[in-house]
Each structure stands twice: as C-alpha cells, then as structure tokens.
N, C-alpha and C positions, 0 to 999 in steps of 0.2 A: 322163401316167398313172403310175401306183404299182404299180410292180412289186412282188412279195414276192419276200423270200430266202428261202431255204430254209436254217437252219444245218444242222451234220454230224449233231445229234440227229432236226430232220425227214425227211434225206434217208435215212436208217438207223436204225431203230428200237432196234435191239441198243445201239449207237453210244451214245445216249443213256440208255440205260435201266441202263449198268453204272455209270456214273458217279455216276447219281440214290440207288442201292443201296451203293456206296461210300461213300457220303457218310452215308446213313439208319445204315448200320454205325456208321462214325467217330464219329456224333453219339451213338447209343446206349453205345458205350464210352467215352466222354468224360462221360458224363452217371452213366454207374458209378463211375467214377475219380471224380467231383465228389461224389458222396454217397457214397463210402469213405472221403472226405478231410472231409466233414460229420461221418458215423460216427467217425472216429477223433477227434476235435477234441472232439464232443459228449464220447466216451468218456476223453477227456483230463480235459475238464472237472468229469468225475462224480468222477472216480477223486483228483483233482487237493483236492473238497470234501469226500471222504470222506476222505482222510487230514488235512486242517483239521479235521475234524471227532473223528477218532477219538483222537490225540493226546491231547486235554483230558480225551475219553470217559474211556481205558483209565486215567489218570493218578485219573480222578477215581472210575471202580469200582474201580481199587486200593486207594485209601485209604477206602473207603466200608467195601471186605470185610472191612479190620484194625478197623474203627470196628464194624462189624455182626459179629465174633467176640468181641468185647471185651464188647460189650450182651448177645450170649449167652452169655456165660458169665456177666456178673451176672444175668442170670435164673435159669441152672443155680444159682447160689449162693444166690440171692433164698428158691427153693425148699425149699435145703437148711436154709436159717435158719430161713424160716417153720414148715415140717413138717421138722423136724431129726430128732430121735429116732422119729417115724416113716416115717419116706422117707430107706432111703437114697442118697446120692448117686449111685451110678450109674443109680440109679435118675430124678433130676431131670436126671441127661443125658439119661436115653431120653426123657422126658416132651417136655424142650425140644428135642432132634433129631428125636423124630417128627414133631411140628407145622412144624418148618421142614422136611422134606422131604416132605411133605405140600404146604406151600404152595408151593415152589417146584419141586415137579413139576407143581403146575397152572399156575403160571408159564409154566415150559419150553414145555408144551401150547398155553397160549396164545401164547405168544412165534413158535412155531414155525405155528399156525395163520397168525397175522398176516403172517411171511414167504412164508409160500407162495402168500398171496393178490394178491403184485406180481411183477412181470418186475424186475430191475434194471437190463435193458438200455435204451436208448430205443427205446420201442416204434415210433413213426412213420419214426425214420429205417431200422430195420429192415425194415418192412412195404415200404418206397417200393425199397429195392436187392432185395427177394424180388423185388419185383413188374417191375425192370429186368432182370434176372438171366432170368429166366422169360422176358421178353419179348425177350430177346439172343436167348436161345435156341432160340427158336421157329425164328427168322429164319434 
C-alpha cells in the first residue's frame, strides 16, 4: 500500500505559507532591480545617440547662423540699394528683422508644440516598473 507523507508545509499551514510569500517578495524585487537595470541601459542607450546625434547638430546650426546672418544683411543691403534714397537703412533693418522674428517666433511655437506632444523617456519600460512598484506595494 502507498502511504502519503506529509512534508512540514502539509503538517503546518503557517510553516509553508511564509516561505511561499518570501519567495513571491524576492521574485517581485528581483524583477524591479531587472527593469531598473532595462531602464537605465535603455536610458544609456537614448542619451548615448543623442549626443552622436547633437555633436554634428550644434556644429552644423553654428555654422548655418554665421551663413543665415551674412544672407541677412545682404538683404538689409539688397534693400537699401534698391530703394536707396527713399528708405533709409535702418529702416531695411526693421523691414528685414521684423519678418525674421515674425517667422521664427512661429517657428519657436511650433517647435515647442512638437516637443510637448512626446515623453523622452521610454514609455513601456516606465509603465512596466509603475506598475511593479504599485504591485510591491500592495503586498
């Protein structure tokens, strides 16, 4: 015949049941520590292509600003040739700086719309540690 054993968790309810909760812990804090260590790697990664990326940027709206002040003042001057004796020149600087800050505060506007409309963090691996975090905590 076939006996049953009984282990120390059938024979003692308590017995069993603190070990099972130790254990559902450890796994929950091991699995935070595992996508904090996703989290920071992702955030490596982001930070790691935005300065590959910014480098060329900054290098290349520098040289763009010297080139785009240079082309505005031959327009300020373009003007003052054209209509010489009746315009004068500070006057072709107001003309040509209104319209550039004109378009480049609608620029800004948009520029700054566009920004606002993303996270820069990664969204998923955020959502996934709220929603660990939360669920540690419950417990």
């Amino acid at each position: 015949m076939i006996t049953e054993q009984q282990t120390p968790a059938q024979t003692n309810g308590s017995l069993g049941l603190t070990p099972l909760i130790t254990g559902i812990i450890n796994d929950g804090q091991q699995l935070i520590r595992q996508q904090l260590t996703l989290f920071q790697t992702e955030l490596k990664g982001d930070l790691s292509r935005t300065k590959d990326a910014a480098v060329p940027l900054g290098i290349g709206l520098f040289v763009s600003h010297i080139a785009g002040v240079l082309v505005f003042l031959m327009l300020v001057h373009l003007l003052d040739w054209l209509y010489g004796p009746r315009l004068p020149l500070f006057a072709s600087y107001g003309i040509v700086g209104g319209i550039l800050a004109l378009v480049g505060g609608g620029l800004v506007l948009f520029g700054k719309a566009k920004f606002d409309a993303f996270s820069p963090l990664p969204d998923k691996s955020v959502e996934g540690l709220k929603e660990n975090v939360q669920w540690q905590t419950k417990t």
